[in-house]
N, C-alpha and C positions, 0 to 999 in steps of 0.2 A: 359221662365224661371219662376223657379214658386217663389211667392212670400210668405212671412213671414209669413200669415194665412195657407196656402197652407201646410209648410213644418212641422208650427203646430202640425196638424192634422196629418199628417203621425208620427212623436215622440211624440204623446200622451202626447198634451202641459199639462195636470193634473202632472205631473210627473215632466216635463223638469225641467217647472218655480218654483218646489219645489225643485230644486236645489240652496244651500242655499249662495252655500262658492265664493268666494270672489277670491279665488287664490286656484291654484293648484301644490304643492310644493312635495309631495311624496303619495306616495299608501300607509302609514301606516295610513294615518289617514280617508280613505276610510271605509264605512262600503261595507257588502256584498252590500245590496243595491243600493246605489250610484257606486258600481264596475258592477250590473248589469244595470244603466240606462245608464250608459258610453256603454256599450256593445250593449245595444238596439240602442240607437241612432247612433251608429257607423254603423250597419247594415242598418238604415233605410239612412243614409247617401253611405252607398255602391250602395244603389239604388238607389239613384240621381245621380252617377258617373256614373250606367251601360246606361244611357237615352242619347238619343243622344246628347244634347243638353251639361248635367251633371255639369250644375250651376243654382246656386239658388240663392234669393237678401236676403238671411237670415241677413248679417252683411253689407245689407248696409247703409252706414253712419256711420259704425265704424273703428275705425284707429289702426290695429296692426303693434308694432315694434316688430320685430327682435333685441335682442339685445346679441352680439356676443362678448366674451371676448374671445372664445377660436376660433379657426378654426372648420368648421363642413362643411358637404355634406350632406346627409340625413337628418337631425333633422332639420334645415334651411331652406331647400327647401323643407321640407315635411309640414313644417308649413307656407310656403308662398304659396305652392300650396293650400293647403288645406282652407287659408282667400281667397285668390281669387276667390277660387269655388264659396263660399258666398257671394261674392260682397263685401268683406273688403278693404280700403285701406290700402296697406300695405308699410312699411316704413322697411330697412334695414341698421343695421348700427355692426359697429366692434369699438373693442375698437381702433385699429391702424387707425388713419386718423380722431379721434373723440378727441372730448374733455377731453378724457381720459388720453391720452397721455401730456398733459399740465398739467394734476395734480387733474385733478376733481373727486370728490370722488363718491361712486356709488349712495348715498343719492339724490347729486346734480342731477347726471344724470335720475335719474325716476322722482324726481319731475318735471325737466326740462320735459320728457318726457312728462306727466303728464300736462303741463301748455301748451304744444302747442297742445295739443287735443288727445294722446293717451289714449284706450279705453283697452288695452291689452299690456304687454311687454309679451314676449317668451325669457326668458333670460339663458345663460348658463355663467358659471364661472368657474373658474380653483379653486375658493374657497369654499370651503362646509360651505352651511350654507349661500353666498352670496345672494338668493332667498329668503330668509325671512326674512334679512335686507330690501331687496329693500320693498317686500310685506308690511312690518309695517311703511313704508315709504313715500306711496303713496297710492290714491283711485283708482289707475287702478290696472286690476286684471292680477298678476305676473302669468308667467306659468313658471313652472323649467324646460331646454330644458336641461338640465344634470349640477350638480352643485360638481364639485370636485370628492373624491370617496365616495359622499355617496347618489345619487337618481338619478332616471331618467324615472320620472314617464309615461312621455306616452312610450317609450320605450318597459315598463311592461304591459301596457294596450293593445298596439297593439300585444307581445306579448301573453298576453291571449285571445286576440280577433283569433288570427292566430291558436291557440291551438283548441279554443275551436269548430272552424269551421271543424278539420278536426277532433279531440279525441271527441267533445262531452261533456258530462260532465265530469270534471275532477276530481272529487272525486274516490278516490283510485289510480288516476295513477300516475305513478312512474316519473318523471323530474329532468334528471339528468344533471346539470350545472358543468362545466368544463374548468379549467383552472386559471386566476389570479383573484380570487376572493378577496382578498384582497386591491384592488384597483378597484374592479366593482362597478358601481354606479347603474350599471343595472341589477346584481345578488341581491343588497340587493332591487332595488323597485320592483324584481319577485320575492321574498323569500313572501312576506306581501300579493302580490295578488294569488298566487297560494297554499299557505297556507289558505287563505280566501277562497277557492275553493274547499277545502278540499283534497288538491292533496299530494302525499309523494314527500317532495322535495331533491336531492339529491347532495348538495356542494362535489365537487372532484377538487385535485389539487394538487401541491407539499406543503410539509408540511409549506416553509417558506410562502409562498400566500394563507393561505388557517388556517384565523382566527376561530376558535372553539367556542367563546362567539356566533356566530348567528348558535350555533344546540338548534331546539327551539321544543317546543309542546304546538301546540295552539288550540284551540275549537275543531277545523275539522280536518287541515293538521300537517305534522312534517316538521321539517327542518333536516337532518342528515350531519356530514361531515366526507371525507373519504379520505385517498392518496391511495389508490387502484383504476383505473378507471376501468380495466377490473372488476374488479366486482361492482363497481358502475352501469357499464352499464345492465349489466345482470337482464333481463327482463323491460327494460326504457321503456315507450311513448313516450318519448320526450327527445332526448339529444341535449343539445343548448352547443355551443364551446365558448369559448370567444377569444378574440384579445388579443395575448401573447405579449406584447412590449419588444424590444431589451432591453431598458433600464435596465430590470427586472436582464439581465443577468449583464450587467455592472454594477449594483449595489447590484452584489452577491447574488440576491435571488435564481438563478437559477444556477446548476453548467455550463450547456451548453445548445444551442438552440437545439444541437444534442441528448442531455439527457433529454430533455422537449416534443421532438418529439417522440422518444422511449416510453416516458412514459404517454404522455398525448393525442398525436394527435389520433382524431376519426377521423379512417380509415375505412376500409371496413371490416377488421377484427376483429373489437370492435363492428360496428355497426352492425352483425353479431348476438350479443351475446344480443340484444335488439328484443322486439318482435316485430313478424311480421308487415311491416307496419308503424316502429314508424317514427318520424318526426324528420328532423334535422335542426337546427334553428341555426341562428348566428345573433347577432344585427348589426355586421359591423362594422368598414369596416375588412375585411377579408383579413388573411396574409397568402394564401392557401398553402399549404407544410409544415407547420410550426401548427397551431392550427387544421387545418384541410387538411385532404386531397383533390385534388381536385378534382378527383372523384366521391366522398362523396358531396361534396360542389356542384355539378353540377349535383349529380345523383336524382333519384325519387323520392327518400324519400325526398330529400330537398325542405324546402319551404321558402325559404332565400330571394329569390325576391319578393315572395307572401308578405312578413313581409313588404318590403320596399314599396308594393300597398298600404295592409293595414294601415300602419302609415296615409295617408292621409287620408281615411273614418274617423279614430281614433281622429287622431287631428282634423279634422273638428267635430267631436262629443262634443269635451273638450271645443273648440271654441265656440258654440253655445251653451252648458249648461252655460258657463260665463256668455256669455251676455245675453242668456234669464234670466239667473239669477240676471244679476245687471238690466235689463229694468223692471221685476217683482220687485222689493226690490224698484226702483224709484217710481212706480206706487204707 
């Protein structure tokens, strides 16, 4: 197992421990830089995974929660695999069965956290904006594991990490995101990192899901939005689907799941009209038949389980720029 000097040396500790911040709450406040030392050390962490062995004592003697208001699969145990790789102790808790359900307010709860020895919370919340409550709340470094509809920064980072492994650089390619963006937490923290990349991004959806304040023009990339998808897709690198929720129709945003499938699902005959080679991405969990086809969802071009590898190198990269970051700041 190799040890804390050891893993150093392979993430070009000059760099790590000038990681400055404290908490990591969305990709807008990411510069390029810090979006590529996330990338580097996420790669140099793919290479401790591929080792026989593929753990290292980086976080040992640090203590990450889980902390869960909402239900999750992937994000949860992406992030508890990924402390363990390191030698984290890792603590999990939900709000059902916690002191939450008695009355305790979220303050309480990270301080609490906070006084019995947590060194990192991973928090999600059904409230936007919950993640940076807690963050100014406590001295342990908050990570937002998806906070209502509006972030869900590793999410976008493993995404571009997944991108960039197979597109390269992304400058000038076309990413066309599709479906209920209005409610994506994960459309808007990929709108900020792939605009940083200088990629053309492209919002597609039904007119009621599918908000026009985020078509943007920023340094490098654009943001565009469109209720056309067939020609959204037309000429893509990258079309990522998102998870259509029933709700959407019982609360009249959609006329029917059959009219959303008509007009939104990438099929084989949309993804067609994308050039050769492009990649299809979904962050999960996947309603196949419905946002996607399965097919699609299952075929070549998909690299839908690579994202759910990825996430783990990803979050262990976020994991270890914290806490090199807070053991440099103590020093």
């Amino acid at each position: 197992m190799l040890e804390l000097s050891e893993l150093h040396q392979e993430t070009r500790t000059e760099e790590a421990v000038a990681w400055h911040r404290k908490d990591l709450l969305d990709t807008d406040c990411l510069s390029p830089a810090e979006i590529e030392l996330v990338m580097e050390t996420a790669a140099a962490m793919d290479e401790v995974r591929s080792r026989p062995v593929g753990k290292v004592a980086t976080l040992r003697g640090c203590t990450v929660v889980t902390l869960f208001y909402e239900q999750s699969t992937r994000t949860r145990a992406s992030f508890e695999v990924a402390a363990k790789a390191m030698g984290a102790d890792v603590v999990n808790m939900t709000a059902s069965g916690s002191s939450v359900e008695k009355g305790e307010s979220l303050i309480d709860t990270v301080r609490t956290l906070e006084a019995i020895g947590a060194d990192v919370v991973v928090m999600r919340h059904g409230r936007s904006g919950a993640p940076y409550l807690a963050a100014r709340n406590t001295s342990a470094s908050i990570v937002n594991g998806g906070d209502g509809t509006h972030a869900h920064p590793t999410q976008a980072l493993l995404d571009l990490y997944t991108m960039r492994r197979h597109v390269g650089d992304l400058a000038g390619k076309k990413v066309v995101i599709v479906g209920d963006i209005l409610h994506s937490r994960v459309a808007r923290s990929n709108i900020w990192t792939l605009m940083a990349q200088g990629a053309e991004v492209v919002l597609c959806g039904p007119a009621t899901l599918l908000p026009r304040t985020l078509a943007a023009t920023g340094e490098r990339g654009s943001c565009t939005v469109t209720t056309n998808f067939d020609d959204a897709v037309e000429g893509a690198d990258v079309v990522m689907a998102l998870r259509m929720q029933k709700e959407r129709q019982q609360g009249g945003l959609i006329a029917s799941i059959r009219d959303y499938i008509r007009g939104y699902q990438l099929n084989s005959a949309r993804l067609d009209r994308a050039r050769p080679g492009a990649l299809v991405m979904h962050p999960g969990p996947m309603n196949e038949g419905i946002e996607i086809a399965p097919e699609v969802a299952h075929g070549l071009a998909s690299v839908i389980e690579e994202q759910v590898s990825n996430g783990v190198s990803v979050r262990m990269a976020v994991l270890y720029l914290l806490t090199a970051g807070r053991r440099a700041h103590a020093a």
